[in-house]
C-alpha positions in Angstrom: 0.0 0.0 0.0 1.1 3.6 -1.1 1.5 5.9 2.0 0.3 9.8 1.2 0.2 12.3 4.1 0.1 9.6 6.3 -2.6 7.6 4.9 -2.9 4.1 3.8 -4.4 4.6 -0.1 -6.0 1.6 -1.2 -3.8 -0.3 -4.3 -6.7 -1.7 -6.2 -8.6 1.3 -7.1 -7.6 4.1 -9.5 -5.9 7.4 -8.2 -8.1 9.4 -8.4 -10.5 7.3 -6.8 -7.9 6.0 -4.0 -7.2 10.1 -2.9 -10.8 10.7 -2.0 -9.3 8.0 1.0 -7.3 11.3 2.6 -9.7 13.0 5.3 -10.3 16.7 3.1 -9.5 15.0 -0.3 -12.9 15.0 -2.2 -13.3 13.8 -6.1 -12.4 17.5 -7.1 -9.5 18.0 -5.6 -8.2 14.4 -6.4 -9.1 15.3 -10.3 -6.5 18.5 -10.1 -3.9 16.5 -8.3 -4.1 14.0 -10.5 -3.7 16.6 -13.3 -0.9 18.4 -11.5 1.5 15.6 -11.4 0.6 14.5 -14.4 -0.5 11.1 -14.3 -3.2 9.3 -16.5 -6.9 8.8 -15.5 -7.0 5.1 -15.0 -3.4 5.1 -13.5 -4.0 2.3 -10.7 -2.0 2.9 -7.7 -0.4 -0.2 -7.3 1.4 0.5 -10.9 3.0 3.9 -9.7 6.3 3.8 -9.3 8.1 5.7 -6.4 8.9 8.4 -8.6 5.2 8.6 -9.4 4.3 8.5 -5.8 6.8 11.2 -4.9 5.2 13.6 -7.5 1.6 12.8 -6.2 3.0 13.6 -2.9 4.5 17.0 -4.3 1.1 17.8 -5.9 -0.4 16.8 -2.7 1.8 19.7 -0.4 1.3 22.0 -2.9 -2.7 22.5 -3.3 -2.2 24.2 -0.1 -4.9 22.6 1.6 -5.6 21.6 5.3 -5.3 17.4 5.5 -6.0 14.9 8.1 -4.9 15.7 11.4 -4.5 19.5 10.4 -8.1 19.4 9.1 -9.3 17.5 11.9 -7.9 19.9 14.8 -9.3 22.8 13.1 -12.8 21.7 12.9 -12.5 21.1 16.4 -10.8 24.1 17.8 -13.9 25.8 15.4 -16.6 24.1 17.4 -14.8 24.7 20.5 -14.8 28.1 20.1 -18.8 28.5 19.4 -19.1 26.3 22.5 -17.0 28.6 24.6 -18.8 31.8 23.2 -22.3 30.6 24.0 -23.2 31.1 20.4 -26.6 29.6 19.5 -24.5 27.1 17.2 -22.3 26.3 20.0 -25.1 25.2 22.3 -26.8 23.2 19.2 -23.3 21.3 19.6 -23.1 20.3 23.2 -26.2 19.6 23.1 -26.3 17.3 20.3 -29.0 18.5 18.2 -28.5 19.6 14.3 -26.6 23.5 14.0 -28.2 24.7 10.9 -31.8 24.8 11.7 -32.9 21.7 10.5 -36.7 20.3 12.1 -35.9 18.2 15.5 -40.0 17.1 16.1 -39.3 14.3 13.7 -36.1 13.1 12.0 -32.7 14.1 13.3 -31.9 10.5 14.4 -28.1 10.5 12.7 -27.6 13.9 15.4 -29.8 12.7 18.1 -29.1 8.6 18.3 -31.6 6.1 18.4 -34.9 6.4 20.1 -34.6 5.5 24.0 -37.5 3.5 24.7 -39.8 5.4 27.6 -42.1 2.9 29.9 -45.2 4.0 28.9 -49.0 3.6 31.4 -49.5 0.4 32.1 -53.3 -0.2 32.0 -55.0 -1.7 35.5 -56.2 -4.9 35.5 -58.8 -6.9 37.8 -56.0 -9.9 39.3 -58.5 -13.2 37.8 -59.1 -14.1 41.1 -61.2 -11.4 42.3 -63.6 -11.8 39.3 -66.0 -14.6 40.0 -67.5 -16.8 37.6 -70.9 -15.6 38.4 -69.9 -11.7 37.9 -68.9 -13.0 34.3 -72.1 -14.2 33.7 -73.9 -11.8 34.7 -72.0 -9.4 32.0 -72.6 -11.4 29.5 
């Protein structure tokens, strides 16, 4: 397996494809990298050579974008920051409801979990032995 900012890429697929595996890598991005280094469309990774993988790596450092860890920490320190503010968005997030003012009465399961099951009213019930036969009957 090829190794690109720190990341495992699949050999099988294409390299276009096998990019998208880099956390804030999308198809795009992978098309211009793939571009900028100058390989071919259906270039599979496992036939790159390690000239080939340098390059990719070059084309990689050079976008200029924020990657993995980098990527990751940011996010983080982003949502951290609305927390510490108080912002409305920041209290959507500790909370653990949807930010951008999506409905909560219904949906929101990927944000909220799965449904916690609440004991609902149990409905009273004579016990059988306080009910005589002749009580029955007389229902009937």
């Amino acid at each position: 397996m090829a190794i690109i900012a720190g990341v495992n890429i699949p050999d099988n697929q294409r390299l276009e494809i096998a990019l998208t595996a880099i956390y804030g890598i999308g198809r795009s991005t992978s098309k211009k990298i793939v571009a900028d280094s100058g390989m071919g469309d259906s270039t599979r990774v496992r036939d790159l050579s390690d000239e080939d993988l340098a390059r990719v790596r070059s084309a990689v450092e050079r976008t200029g974008l924020l990657i993995e860890g980098d990527l990751r920490r940011e996010t983080q320190l982003n949502i951290r920051r609305l927390t510490d503010i108080q912002s409305f968005r920041g209290l959507r997030h500790r909370r653990g409801l949807p930010v951008r003012g999506q409905r909560t009465k219904t949906n929101a399961r990927t944000k909220r979990g799965r449904r916690q099951t609440v004991a609902g009213r149990k409905r009273v019930v004579a016990p059988n032995h306080l009910i005589s036969n002749e009580l029955i009957v007389h229902l009937l």
